[in-house]
C-alpha atoms as a printed R data frame, in Angstrom:
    type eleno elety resid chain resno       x       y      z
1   ATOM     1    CA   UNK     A     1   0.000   0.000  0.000
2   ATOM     2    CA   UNK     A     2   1.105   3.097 -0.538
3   ATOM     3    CA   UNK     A     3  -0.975   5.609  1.847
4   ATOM     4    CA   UNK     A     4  -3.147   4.598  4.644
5   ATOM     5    CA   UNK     A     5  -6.630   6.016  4.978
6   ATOM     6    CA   UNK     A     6  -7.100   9.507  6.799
7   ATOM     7    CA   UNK     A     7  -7.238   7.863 10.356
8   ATOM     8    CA   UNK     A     8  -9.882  10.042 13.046
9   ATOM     9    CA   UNK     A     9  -7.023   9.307 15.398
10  ATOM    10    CA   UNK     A    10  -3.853  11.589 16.079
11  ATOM    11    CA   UNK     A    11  -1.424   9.647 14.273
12  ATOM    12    CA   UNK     A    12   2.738  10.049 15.080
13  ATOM    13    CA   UNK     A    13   5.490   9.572 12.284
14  ATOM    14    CA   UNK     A    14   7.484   6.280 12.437
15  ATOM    15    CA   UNK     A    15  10.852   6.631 12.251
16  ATOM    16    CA   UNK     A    16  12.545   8.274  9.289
17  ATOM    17    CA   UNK     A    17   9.766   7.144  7.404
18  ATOM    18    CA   UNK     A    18   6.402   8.925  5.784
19  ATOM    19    CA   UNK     A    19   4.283   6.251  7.566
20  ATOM    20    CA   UNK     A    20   1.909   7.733 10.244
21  ATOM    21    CA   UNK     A    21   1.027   5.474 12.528
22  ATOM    22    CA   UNK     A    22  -2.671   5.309 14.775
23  ATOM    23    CA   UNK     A    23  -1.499   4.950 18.776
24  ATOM    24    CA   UNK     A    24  -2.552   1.245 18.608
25  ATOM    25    CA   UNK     A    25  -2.221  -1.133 15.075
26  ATOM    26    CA   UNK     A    26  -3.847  -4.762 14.381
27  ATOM    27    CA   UNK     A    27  -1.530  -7.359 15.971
28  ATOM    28    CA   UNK     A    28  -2.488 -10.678 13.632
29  ATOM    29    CA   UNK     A    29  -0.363 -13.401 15.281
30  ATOM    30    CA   UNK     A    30  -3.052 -15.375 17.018
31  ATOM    31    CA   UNK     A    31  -5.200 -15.310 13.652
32  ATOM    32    CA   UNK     A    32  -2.604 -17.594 12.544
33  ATOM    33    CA   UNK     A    33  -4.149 -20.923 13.243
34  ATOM    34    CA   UNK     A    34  -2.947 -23.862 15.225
35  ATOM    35    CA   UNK     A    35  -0.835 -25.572 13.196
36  ATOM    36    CA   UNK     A    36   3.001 -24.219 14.669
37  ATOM    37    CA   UNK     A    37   5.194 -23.737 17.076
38  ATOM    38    CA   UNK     A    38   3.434 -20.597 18.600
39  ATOM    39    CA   UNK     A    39  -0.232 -20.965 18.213
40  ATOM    40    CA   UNK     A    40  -2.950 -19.574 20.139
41  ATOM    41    CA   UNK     A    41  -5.149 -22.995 19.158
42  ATOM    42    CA   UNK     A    42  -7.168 -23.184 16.215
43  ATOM    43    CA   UNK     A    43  -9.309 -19.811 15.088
44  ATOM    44    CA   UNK     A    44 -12.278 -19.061 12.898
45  ATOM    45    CA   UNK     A    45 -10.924 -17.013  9.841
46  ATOM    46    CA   UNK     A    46 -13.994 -15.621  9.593
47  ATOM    47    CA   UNK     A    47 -13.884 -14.337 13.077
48  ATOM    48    CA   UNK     A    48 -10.516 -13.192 12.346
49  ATOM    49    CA   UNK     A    49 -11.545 -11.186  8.907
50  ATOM    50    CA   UNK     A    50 -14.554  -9.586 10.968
51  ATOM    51    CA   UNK     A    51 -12.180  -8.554 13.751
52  ATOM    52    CA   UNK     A    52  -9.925  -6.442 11.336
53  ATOM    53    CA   UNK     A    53 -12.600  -5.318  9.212
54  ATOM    54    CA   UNK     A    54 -13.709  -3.878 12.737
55  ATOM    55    CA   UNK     A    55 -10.691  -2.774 13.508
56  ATOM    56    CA   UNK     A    56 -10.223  -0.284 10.138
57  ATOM    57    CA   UNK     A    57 -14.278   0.595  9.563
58  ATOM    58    CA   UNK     A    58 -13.139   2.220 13.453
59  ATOM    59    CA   UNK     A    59  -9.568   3.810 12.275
60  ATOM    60    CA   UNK     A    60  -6.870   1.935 12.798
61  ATOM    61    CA   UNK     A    61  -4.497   1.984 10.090
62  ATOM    62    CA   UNK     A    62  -1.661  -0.453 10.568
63  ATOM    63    CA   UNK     A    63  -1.669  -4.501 10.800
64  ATOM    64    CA   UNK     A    64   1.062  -6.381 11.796
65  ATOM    65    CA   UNK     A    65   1.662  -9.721 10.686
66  ATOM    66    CA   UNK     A    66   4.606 -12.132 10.131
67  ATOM    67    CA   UNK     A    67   5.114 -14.759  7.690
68  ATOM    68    CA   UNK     A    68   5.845 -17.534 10.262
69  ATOM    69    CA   UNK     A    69   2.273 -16.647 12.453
70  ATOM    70    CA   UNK     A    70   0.799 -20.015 11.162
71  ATOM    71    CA   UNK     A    71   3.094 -20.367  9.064
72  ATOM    72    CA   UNK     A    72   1.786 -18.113  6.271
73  ATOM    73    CA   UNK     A    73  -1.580 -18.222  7.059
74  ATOM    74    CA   UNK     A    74  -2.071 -15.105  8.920
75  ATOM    75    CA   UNK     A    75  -0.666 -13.353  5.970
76  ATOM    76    CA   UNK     A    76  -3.362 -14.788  3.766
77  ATOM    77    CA   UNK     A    77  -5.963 -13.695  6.304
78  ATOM    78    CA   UNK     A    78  -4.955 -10.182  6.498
79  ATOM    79    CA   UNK     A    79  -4.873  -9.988  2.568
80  ATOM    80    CA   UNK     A    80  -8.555 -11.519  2.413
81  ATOM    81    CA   UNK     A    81  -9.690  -9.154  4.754
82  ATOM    82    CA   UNK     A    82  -7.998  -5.976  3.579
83  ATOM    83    CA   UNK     A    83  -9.599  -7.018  0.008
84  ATOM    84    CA   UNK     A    84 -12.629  -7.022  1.002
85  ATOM    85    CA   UNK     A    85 -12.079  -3.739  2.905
86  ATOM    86    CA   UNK     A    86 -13.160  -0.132  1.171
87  ATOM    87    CA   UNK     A    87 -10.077   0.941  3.932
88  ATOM    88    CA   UNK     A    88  -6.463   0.480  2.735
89  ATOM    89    CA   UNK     A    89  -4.225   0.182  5.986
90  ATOM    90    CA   UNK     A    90  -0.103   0.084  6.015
91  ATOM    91    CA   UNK     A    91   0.919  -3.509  5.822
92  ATOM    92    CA   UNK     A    92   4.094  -4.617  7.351
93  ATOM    93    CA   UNK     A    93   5.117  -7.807  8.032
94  ATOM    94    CA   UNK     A    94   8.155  -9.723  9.120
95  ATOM    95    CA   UNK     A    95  11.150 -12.765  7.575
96  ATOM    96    CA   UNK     A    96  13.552 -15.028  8.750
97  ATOM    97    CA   UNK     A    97  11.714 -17.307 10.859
98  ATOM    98    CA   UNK     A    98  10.636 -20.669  9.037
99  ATOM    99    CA   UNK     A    99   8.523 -23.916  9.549
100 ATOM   100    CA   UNK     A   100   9.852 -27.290  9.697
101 ATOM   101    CA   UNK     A   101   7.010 -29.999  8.425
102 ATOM   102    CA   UNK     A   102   6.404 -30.952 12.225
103 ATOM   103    CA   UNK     A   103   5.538 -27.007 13.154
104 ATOM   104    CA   UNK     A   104   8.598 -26.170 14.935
105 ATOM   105    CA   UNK     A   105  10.217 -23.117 14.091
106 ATOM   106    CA   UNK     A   106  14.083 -21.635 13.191
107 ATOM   107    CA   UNK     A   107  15.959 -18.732 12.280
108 ATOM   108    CA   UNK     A   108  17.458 -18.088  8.385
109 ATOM   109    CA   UNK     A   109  19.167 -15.151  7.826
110 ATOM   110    CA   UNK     A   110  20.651 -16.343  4.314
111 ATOM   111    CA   UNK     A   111  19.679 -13.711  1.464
112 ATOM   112    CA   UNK     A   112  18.533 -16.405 -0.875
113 ATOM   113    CA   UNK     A   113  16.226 -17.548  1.531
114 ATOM   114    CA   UNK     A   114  14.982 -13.969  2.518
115 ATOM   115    CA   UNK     A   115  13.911 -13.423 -1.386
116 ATOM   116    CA   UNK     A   116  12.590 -16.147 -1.518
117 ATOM   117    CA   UNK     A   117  10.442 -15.372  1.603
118 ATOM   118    CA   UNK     A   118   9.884 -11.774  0.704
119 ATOM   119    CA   UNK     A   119   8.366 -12.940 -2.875
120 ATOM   120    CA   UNK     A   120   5.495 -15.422 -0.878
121 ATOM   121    CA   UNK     A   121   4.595 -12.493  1.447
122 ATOM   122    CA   UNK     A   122   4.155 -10.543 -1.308
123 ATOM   123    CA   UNK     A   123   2.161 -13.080 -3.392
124 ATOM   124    CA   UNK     A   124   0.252 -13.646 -0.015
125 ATOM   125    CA   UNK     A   125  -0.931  -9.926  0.756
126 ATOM   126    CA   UNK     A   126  -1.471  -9.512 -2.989
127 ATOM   127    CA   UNK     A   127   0.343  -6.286 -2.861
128 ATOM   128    CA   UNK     A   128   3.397  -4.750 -4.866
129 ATOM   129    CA   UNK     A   129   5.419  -3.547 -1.875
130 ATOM   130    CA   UNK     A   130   5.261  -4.155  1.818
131 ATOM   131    CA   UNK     A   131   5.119  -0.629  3.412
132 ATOM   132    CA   UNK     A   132   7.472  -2.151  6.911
133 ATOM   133    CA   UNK     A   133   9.360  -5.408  6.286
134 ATOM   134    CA   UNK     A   134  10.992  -6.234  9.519
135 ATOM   135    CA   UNK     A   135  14.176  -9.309 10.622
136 ATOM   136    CA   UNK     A   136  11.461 -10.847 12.898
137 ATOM   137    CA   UNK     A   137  14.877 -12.151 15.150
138 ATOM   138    CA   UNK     A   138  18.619 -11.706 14.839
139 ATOM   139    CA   UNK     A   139  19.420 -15.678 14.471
140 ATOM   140    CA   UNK     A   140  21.589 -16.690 13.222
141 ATOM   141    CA   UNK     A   141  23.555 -13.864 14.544
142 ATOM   142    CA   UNK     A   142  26.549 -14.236 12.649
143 ATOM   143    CA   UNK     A   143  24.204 -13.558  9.678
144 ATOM   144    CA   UNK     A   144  23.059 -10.205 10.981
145 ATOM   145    CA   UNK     A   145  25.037  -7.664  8.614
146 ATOM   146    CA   UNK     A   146  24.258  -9.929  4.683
147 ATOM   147    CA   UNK     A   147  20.586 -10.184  5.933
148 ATOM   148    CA   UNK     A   148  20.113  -6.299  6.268
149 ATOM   149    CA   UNK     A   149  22.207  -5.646  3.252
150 ATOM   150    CA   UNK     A   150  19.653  -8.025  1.584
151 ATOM   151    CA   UNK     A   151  16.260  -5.662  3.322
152 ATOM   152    CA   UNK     A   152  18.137  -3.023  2.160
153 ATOM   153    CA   UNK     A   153  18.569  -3.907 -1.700
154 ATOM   154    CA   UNK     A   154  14.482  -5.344 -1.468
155 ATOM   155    CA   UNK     A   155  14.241  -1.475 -0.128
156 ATOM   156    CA   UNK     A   156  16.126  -0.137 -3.611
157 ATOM   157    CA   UNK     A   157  14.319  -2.384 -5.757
158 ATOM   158    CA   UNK     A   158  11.052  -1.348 -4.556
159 ATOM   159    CA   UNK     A   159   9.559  -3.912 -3.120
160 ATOM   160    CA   UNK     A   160   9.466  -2.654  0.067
161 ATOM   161    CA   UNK     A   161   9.078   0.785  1.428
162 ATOM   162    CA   UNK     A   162  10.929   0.827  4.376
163 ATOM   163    CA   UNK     A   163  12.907  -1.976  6.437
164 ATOM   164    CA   UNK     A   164  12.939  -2.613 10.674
165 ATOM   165    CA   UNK     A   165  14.283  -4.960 12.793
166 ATOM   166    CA   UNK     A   166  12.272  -7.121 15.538
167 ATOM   167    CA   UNK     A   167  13.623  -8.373 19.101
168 ATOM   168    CA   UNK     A   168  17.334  -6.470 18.578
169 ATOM   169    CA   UNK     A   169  19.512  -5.538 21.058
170 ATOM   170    CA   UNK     A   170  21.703  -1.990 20.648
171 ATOM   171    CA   UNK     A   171  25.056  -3.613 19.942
172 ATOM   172    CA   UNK     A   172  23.007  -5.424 17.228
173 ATOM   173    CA   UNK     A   173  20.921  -2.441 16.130
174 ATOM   174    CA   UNK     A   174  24.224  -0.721 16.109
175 ATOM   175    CA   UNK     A   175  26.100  -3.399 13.333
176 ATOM   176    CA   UNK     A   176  23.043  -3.200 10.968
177 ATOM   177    CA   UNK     A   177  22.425   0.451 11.459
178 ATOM   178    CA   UNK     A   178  25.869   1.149  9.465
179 ATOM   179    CA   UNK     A   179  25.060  -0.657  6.637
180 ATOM   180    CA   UNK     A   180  21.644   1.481  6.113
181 ATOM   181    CA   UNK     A   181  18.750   3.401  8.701
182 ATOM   182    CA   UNK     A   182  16.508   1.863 10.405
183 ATOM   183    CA   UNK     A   183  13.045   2.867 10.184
184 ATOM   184    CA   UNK     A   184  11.826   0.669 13.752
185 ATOM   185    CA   UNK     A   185  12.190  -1.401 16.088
186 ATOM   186    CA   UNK     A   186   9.707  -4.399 17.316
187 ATOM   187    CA   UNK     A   187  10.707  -5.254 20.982
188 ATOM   188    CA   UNK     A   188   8.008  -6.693 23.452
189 ATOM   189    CA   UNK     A   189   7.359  -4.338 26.055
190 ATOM   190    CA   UNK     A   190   4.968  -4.591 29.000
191 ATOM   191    CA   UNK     A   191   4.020  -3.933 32.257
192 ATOM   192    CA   UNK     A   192   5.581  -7.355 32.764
193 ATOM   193    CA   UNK     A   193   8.943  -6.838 30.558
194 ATOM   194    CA   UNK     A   194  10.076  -3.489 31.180
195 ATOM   195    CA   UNK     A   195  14.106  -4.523 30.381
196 ATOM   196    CA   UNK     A   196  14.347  -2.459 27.248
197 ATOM   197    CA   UNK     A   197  13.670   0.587 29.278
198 ATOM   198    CA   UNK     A   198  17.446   1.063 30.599
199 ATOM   199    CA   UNK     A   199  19.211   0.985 27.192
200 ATOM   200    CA   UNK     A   200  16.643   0.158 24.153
201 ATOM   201    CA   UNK     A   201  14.659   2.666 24.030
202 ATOM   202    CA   UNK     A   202  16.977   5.795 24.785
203 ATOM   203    CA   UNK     A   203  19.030   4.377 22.268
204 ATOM   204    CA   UNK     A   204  15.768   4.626 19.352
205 ATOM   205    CA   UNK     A   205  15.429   8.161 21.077
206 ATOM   206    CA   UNK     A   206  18.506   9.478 19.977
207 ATOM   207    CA   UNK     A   207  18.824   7.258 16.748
208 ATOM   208    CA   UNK     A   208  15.385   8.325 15.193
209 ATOM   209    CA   UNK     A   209  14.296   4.882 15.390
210 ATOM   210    CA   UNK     A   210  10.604   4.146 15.267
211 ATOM   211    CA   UNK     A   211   9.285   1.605 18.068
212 ATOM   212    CA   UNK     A   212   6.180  -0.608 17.630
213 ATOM   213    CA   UNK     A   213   5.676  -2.464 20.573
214 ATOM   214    CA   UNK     A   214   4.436  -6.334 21.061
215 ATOM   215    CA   UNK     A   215   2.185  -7.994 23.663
216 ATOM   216    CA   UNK     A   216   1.327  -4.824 25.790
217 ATOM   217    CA   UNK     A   217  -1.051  -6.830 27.108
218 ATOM   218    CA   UNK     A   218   1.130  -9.777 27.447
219 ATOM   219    CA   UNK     A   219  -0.924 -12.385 25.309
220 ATOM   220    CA   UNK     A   220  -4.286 -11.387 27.034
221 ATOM   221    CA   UNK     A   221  -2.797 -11.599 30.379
222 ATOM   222    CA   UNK     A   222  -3.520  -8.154 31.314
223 ATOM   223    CA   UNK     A   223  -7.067  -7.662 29.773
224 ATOM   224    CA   UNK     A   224  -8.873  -8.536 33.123
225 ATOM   225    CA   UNK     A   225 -10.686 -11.291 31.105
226 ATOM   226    CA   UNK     A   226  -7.848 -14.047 31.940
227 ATOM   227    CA   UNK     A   227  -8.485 -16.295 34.810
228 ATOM   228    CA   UNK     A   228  -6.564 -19.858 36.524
229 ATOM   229    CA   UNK     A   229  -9.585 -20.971 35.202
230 ATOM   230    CA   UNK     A   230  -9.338 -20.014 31.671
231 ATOM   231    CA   UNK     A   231  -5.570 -20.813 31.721
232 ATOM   232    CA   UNK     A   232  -6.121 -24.500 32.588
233 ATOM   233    CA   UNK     A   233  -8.312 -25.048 29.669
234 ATOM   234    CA   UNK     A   234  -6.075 -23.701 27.021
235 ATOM   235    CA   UNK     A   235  -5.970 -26.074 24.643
236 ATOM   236    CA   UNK     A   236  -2.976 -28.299 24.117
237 ATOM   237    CA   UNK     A   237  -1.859 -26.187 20.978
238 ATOM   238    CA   UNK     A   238  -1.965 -23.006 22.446
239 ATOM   239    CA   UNK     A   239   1.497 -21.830 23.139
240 ATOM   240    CA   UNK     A   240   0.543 -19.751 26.662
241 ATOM   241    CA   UNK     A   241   0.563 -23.260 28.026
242 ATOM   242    CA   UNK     A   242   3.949 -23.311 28.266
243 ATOM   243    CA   UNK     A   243   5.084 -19.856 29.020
244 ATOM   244    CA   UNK     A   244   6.014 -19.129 32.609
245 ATOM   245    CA   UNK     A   245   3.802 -15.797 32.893
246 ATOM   246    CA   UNK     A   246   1.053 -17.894 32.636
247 ATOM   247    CA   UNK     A   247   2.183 -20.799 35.377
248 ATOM   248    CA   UNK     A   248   2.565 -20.258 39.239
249 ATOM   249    CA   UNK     A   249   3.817 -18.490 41.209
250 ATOM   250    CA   UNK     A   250   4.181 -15.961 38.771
251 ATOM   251    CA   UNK     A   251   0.146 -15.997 37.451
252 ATOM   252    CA   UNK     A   252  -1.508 -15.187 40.798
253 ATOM   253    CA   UNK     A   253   0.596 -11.993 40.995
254 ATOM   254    CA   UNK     A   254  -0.020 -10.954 37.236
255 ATOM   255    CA   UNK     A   255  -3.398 -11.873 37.687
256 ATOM   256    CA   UNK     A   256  -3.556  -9.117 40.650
257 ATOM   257    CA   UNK     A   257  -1.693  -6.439 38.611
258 ATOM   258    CA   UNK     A   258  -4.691  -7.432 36.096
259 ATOM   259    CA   UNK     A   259  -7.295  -6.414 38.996
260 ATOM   260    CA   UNK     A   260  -5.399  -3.623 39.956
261 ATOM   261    CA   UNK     A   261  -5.873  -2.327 36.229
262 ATOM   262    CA   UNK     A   262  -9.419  -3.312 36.378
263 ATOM   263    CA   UNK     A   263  -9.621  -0.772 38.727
264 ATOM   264    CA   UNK     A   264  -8.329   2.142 37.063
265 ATOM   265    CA   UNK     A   265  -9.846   1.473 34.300
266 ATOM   266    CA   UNK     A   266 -13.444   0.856 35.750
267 ATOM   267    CA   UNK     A   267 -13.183   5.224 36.996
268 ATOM   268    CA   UNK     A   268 -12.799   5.774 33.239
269 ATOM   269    CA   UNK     A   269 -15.127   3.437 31.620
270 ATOM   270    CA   UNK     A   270 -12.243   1.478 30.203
271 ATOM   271    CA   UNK     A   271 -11.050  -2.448 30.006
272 ATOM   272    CA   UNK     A   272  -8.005  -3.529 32.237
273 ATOM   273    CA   UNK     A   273  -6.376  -4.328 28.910
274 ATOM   274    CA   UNK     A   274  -6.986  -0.531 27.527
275 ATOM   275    CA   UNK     A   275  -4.627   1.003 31.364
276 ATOM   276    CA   UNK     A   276  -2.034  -1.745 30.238
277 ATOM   277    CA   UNK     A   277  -1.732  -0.432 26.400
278 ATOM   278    CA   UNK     A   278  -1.908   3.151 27.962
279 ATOM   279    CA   UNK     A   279   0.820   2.641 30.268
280 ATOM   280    CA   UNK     A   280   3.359   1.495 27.081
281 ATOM   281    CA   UNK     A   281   2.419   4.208 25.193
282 ATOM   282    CA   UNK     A   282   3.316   7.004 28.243
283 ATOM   283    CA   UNK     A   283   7.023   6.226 26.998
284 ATOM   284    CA   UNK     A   284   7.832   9.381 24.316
285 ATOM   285    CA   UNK     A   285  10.132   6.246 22.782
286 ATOM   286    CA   UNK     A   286   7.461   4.062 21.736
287 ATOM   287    CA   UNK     A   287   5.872   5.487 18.681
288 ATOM   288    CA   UNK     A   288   2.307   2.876 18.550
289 ATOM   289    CA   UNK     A   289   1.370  -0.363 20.183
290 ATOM   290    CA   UNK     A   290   0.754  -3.751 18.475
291 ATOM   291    CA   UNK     A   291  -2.801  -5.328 20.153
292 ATOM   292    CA   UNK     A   292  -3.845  -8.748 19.060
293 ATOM   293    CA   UNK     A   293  -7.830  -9.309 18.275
294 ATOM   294    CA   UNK     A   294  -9.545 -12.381 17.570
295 ATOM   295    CA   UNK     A   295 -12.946 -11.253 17.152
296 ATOM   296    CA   UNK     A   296 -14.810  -8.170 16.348
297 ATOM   297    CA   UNK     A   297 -16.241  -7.584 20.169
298 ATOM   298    CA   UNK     A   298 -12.595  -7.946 21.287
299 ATOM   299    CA   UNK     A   299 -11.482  -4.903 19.056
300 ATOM   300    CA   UNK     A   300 -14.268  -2.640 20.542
301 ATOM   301    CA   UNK     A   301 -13.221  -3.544 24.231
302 ATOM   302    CA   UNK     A   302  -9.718  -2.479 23.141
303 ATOM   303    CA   UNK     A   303 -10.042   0.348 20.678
304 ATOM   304    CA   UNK     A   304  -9.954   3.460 23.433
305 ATOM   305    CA   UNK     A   305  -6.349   2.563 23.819
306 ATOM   306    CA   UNK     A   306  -6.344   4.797 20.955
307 ATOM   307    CA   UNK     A   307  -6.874   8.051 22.793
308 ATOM   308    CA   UNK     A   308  -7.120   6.971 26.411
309 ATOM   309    CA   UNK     A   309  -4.002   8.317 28.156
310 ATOM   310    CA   UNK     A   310  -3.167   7.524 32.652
311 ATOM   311    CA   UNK     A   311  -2.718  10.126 34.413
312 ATOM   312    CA   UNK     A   312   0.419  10.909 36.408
313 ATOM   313    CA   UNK     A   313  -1.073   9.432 40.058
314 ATOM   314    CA   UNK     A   314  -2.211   6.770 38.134
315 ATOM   315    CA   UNK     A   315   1.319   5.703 36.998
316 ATOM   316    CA   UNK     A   316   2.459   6.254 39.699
317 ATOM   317    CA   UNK     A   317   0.004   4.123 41.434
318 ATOM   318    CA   UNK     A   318   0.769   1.081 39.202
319 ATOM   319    CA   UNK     A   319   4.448   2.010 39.547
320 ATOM   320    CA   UNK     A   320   4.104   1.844 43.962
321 ATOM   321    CA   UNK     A   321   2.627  -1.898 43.428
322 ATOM   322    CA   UNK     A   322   5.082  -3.268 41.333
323 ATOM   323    CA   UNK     A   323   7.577  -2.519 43.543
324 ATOM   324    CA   UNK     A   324   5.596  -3.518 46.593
325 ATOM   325    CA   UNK     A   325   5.129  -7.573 44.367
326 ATOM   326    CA   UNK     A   326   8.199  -7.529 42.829
């Protein structure tokens, strides 16, 4: 694509790009499917096309996808949907991480490999040029400088508009960054994984690097919907089974923190998950927010992250019980 639509929301510039961004952008990794590595369990593409047709009739206009989020699938989604759309959102999406046939998952950083995967996300989204194509991880490592070099020659040609990196550190931000700019950065960041706030982010500051942040919610953790219950019935192919947020001791806390956002948010007419987007986007680093939807009702309960903003007591009461559950 090669503009989005006039969004109602205040947009901000990403990067050293033209791309202006709505606060919060359609996160499509758990309309992937179930059948990888990282699935959410199975999912009704129709649910999934409703959800971002949702998302865009309200003004959001940037989706996120990946090639690997069900292993192409998600991409096909998001193209079926945006087809059938009258809006025309940013597209970006993301390389280097590939399926074996059993669903696992590994890193390829080897140009041939990375045109190869840049012509199927192309033929997938049915588009001409990706407006953000993103490293999704730096692994291999020792493959770091060829691969961007590679991004950056797909960015000459044409075929895509601008080029980020996903998950990098600064000293690897730092050996890509002199072979050409980088328009963003895709880190997680959370009320629950705050680590790139020391070094990370100043560094994007002061390097005019864009920052779209993932899981703000942490994988519905924080929307105030998740309970123990709802946890042990994930199905077996959902990969939250296995992640340690989601296991004791650490899900009673994060379950509180949840309540505790329930509770700001209920004096504003707002969703638990709505404070924990708001709270990201108080960082002048992070340009917009990546939230995941997997229905249509789901986008409305999230959508006044777009202009919903905590005030200073209320940081600083979220702030006062972190460190009092560290």
């Amino acid at each position: 694509m090669t503009s989005a639509t006039s969004a109602p929301f205040a947009t901000r510039r990403l990067g050293n790009s033209d791309l202006h961004l709505t606060p919060i952008g359609f996160g499509a990794w758990a309309i992937g499917g179930g059948n990888w590595e990282f699935a959410w369990g199975s999912q009704d593409d129709n649910d999934s096309v409703a959800a971002i047709h949702r998302a865009l009739d309200r003004g959001i206009n940037w989706i996120d996808t990946a090639a690997v989020y069900g292993l192409g699938h998600s991409e096909e989604v998001v193209a079926r949907a945006v087809r059938s759309s009258p809006q025309k959102p940013y597209i970006f999406t993301k390389c280097s991480r590939l399926g074996k046939p059993d669903g696992s998952i590994y890193g390829n950083l080897d140009p041939a490999s990375l045109t190869a995967e840049l012509h199927e996300s192309l033929r997938r989204l049915g588009v001409d040029a990706i407006d953000l194509y993103q490293i999704h991880w730096p692994d291999p490592e020792g493959q770091l400088e060829e691969a961007w070099d590679t991004l950056a020659r797909f960015q000459q040609q044409g075929k895509v508009r601008y080029i980020g990196v996903s998950n990098f550190n600064v000293e690897q931000m730092r050996r890509v960054q002199a072979i050409a700019p980088i328009t963003s950065l895709q880190p997680p960041y959370s009320l629950l994984r705050r680590d790139i706030e020391s070094e990370i982010l100043p560094f994007c500051r002061e390097n005019g690097i864009g920052v779209i942040n993932y899981s703000p919610m942490v994988s519905g953790l924080l929307t105030g919907k998740m309970t123990a219950e709802r946890v042990q019935k994930f199905p077996e192919n959902d990969w939250r089974r296995r992640n340690q947020n989601f296991r004791e001791p650490k899900l009673s806390r994060n379950l509180a923190l949840a309540a505790l956002l329930t509770e700001i948010g209920r004096e504003h007419g707002v969703q638990a998950g709505v404070v924990a987007i708001a709270w990201t986007l108080r960082n002048q680093a992070v340009t917009a927010a990546i939230v995941g939807a997997r229905r249509p009702e789901q986008v409305e309960g999230i959508l006044p992250a777009a202009t919903f903003r905590l005030s200073d007591a209320e940081a600083e009461r979220i702030e006062r019980w972190l460190a009092e559950h560290p």
